[in-house]
DSSP file (Angstrom, degrees, kcal/mol; ACC not computed):
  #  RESIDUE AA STRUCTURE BP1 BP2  ACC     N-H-->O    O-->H-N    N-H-->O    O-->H-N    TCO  KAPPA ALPHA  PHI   PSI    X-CA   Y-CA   Z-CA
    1    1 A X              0   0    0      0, 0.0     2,-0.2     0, 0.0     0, 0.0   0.000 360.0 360.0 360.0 130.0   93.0   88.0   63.1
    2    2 A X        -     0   0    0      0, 0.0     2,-0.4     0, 0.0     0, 0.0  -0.685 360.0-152.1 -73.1 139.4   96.7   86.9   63.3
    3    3 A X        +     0   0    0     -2,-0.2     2,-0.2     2,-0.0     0, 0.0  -0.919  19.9 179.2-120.8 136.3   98.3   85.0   66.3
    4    4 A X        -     0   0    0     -2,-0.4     2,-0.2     2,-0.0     0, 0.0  -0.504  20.3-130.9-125.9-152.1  102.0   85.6   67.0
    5    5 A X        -     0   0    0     -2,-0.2     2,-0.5     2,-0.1    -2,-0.0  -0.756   9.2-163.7-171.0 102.4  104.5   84.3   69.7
    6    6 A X    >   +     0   0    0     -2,-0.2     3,-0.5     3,-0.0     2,-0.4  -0.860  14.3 174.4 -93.2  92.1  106.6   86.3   71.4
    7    7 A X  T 3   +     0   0    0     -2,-0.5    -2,-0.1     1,-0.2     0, 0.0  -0.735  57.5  47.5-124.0 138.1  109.4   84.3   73.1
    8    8 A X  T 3   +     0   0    0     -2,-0.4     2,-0.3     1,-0.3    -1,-0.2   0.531  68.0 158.6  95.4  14.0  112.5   86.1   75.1
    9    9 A X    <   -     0   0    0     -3,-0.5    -1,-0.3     1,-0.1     5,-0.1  -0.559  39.5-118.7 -66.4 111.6  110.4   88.3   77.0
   10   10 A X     >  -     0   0    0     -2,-0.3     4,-0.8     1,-0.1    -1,-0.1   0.124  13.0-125.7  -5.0 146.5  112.2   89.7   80.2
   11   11 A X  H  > S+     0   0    0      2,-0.1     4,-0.8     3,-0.1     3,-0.3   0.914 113.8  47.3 -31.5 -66.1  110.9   89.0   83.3
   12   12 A X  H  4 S+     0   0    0      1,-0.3    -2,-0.1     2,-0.2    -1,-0.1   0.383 119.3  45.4 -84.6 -19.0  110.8   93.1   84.2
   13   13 A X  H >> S+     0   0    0      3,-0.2     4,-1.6     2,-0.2     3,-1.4   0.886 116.9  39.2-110.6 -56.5  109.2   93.4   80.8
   14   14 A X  H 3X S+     0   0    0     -4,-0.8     4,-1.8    -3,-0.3    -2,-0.2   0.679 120.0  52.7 -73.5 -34.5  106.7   90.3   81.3
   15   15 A X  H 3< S+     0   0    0     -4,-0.8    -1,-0.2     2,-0.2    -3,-0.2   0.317 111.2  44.9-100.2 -18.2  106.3   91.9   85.3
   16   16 A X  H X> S+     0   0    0     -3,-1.4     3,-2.8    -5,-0.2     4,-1.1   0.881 109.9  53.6-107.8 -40.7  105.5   95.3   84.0
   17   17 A X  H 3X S+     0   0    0     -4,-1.6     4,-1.7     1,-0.3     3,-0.4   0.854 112.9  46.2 -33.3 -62.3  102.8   94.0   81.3
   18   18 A X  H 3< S+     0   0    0     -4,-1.8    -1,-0.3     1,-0.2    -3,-0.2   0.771 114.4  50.1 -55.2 -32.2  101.1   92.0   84.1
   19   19 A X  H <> S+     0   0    0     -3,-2.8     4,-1.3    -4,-0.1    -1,-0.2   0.911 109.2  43.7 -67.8 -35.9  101.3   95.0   86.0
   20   20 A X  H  X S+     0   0    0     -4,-1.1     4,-4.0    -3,-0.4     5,-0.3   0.877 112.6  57.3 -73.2 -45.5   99.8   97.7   83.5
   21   21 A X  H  < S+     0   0    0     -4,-1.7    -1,-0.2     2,-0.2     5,-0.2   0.356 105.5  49.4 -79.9  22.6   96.8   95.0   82.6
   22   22 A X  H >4 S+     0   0    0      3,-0.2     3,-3.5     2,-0.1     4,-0.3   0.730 117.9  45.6 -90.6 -62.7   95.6   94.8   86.6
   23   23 A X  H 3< S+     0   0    0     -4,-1.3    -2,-0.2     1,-0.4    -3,-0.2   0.630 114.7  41.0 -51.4 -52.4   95.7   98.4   86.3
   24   24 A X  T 3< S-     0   0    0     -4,-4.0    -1,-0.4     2,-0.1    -3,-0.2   0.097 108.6-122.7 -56.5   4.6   93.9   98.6   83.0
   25   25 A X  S <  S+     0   0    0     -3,-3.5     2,-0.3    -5,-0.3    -3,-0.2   0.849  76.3 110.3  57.8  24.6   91.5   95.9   84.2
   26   26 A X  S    S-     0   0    0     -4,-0.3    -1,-0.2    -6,-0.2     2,-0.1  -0.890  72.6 -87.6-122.9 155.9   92.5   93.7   81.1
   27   27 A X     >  -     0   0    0     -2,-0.3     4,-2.9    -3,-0.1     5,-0.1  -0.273  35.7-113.2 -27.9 128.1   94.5   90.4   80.4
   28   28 A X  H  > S+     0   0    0      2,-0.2     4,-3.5     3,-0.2     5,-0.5   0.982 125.9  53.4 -39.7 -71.0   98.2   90.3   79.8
   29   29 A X  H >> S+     0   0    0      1,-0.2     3,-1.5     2,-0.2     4,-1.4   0.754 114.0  35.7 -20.8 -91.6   96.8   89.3   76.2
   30   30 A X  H 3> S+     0   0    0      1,-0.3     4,-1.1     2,-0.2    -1,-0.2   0.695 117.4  62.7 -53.1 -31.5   94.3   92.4   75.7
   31   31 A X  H 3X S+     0   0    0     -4,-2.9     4,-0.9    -3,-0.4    -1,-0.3   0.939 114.6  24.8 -30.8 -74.5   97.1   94.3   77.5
   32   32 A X  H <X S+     0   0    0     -4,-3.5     4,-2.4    -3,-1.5     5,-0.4   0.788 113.2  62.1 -84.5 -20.1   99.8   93.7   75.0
   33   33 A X  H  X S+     0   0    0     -4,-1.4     4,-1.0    -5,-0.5    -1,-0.2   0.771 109.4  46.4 -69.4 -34.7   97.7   93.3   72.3
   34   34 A X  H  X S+     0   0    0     -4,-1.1     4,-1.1    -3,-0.2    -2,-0.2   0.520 115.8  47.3 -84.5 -20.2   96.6   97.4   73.3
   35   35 A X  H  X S+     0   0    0     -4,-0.9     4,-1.3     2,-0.1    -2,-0.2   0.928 112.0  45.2 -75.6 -55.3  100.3   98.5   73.7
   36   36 A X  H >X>S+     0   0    0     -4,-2.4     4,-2.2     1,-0.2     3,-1.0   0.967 115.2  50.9 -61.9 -53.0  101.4   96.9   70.5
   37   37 A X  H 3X5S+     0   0    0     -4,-1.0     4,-0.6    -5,-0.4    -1,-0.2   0.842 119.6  35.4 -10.3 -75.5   98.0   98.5   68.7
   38   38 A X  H 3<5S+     0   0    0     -4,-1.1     4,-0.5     2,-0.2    -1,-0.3   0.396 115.1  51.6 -83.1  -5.4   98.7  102.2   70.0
   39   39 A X  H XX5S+     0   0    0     -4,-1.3     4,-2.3    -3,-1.0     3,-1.7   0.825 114.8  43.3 -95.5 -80.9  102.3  102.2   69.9
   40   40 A X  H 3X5S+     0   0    0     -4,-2.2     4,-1.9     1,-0.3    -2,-0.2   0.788 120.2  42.5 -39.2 -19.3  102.2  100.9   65.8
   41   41 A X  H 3X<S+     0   0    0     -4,-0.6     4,-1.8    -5,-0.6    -1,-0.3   0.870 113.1  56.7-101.7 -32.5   99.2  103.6   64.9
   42   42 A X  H <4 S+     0   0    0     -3,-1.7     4,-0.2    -4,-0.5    -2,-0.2   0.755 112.0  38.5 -42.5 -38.5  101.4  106.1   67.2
   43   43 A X  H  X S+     0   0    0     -4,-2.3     4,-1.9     2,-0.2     3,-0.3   0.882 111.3  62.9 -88.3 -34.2  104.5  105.5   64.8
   44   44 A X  H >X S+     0   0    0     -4,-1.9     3,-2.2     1,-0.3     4,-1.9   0.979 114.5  31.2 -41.1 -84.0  101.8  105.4   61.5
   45   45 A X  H 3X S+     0   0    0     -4,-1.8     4,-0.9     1,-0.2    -1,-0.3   0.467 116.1  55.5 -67.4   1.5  100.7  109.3   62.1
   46   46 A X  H 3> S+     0   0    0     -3,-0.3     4,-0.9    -4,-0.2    -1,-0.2   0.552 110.7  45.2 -80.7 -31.9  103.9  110.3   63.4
   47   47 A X  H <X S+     0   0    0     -3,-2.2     4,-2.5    -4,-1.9    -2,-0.2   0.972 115.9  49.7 -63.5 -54.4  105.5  108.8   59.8
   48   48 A X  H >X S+     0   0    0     -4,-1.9     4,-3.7     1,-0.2     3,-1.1   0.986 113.6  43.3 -49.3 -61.1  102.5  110.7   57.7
   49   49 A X  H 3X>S+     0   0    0     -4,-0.9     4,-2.9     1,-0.3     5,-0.5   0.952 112.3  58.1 -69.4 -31.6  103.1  114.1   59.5
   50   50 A X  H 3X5S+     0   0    0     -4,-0.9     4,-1.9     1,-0.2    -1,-0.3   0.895 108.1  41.0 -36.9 -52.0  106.6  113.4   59.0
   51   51 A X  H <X5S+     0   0    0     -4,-2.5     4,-1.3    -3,-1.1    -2,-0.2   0.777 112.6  57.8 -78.3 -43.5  106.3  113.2   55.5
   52   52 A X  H  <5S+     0   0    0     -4,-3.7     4,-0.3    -5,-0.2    -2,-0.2   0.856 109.1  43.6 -51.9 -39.7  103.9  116.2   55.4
   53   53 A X  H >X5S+     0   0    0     -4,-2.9     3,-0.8    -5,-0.3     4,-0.8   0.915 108.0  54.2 -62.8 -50.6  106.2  118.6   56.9
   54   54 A X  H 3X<S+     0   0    0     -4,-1.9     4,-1.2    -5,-0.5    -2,-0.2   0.736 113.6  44.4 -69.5  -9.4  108.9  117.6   55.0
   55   55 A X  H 3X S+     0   0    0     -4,-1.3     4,-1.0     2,-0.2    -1,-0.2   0.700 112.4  55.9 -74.5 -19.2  106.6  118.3   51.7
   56   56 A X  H <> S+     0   0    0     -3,-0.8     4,-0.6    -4,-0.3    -2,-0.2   0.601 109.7  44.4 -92.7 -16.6  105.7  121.4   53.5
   57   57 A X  H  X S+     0   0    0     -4,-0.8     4,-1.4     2,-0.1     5,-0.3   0.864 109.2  50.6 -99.6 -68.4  109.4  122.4   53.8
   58   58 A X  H  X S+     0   0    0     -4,-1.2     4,-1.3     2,-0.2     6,-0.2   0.680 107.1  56.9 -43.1 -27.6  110.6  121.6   50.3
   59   59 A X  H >< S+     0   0    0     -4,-1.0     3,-3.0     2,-0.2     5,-0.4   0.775 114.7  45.5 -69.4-111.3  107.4  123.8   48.8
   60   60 A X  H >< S+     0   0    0     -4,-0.6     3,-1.5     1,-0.3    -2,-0.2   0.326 105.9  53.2 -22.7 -49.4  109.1  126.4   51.0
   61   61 A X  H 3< S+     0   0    0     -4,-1.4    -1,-0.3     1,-0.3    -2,-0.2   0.621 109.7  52.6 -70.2 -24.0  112.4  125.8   49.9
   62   62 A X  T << S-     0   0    0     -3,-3.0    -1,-0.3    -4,-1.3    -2,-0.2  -0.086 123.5 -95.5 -84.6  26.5  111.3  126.3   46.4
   63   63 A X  S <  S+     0   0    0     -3,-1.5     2,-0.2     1,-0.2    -2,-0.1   0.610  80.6 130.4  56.8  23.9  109.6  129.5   46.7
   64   64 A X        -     0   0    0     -5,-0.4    -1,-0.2    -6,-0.2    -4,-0.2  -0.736  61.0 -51.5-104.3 175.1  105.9  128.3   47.3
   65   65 A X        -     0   0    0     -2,-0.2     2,-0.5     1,-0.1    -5,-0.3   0.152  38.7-155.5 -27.8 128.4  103.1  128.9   49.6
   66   66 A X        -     0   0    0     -7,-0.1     2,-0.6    -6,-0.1    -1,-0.1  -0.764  18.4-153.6-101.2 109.0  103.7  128.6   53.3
   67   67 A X        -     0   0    0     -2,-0.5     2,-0.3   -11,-0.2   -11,-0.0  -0.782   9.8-158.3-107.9 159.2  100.6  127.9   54.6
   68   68 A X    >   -     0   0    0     -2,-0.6     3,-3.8     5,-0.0     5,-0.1  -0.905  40.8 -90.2-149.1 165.8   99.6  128.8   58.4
   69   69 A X  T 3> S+     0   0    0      1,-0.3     4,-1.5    -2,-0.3    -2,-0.0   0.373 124.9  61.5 -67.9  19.5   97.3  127.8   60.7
   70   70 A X  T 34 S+     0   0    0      2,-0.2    -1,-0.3    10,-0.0     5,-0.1   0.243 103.4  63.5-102.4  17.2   94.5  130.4   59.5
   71   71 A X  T <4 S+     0   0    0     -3,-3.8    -2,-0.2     3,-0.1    -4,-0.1   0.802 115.3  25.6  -8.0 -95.6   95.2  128.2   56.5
   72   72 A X  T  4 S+     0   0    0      7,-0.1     8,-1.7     2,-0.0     2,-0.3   0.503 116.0  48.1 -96.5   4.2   94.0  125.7   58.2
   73   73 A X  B  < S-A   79   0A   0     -4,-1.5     6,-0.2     6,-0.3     2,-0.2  -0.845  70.2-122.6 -98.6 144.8   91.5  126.5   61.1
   74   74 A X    >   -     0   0    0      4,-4.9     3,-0.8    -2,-0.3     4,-0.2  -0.440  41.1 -86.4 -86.1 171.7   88.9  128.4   61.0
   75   75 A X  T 3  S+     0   0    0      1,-0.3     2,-0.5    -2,-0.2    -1,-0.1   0.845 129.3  52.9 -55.5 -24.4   88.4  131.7   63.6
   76   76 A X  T 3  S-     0   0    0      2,-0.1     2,-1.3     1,-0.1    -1,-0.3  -0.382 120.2-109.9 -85.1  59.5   86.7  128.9   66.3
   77   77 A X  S <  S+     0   0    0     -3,-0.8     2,-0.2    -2,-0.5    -2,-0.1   0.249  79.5 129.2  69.6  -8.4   89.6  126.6   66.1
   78   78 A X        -     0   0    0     -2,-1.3    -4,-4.9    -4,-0.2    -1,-0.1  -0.480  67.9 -94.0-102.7 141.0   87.7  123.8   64.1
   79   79 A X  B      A   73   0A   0      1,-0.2    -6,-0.3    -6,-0.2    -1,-0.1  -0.384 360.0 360.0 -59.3 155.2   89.7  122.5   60.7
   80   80 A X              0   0    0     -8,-1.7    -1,-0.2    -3,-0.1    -7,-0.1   0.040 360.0 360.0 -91.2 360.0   88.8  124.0   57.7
């Protein structure tokens, strides 16, 4: 585990953190420590599908298979 230091934090930034971990029943620590978490793993799979679509348009754009979602689900909904 890593330990940082964040120094130059707002007030209103510092004032909503404190607020969101009452809400969330956690520590300013576990608080930000759960924003930073889901925000970085949010930007991860949003980079991957990024990069999948844009493979998934250039195969198009060269005149290969277009695949659709009976491609990739099956007749219940559930991935293939």
């Amino acid at each position: 585990m890593s330990t940082i230091t964040i120094r130059g934090l707002s007030d209103e930034v510092r004032d909503e953190l404190k607020r969101l971990a009452a809400l969330n029943n956690r520590s300013m620590e576990a608080e930000a420590r759960e924003v930073l978490t889901r925000h970085t793993l949010v930007n991860s799979v949003r980079a991957r599908a990024d990069a999948i679509l844009a493979a998934g348009w250039r195969l198009r754009d060269a005149g290969g298979p277009v695949l659709t979602d009976d491609d990739l689900y099956d007749e219940t909904g559930a991935p293939r």
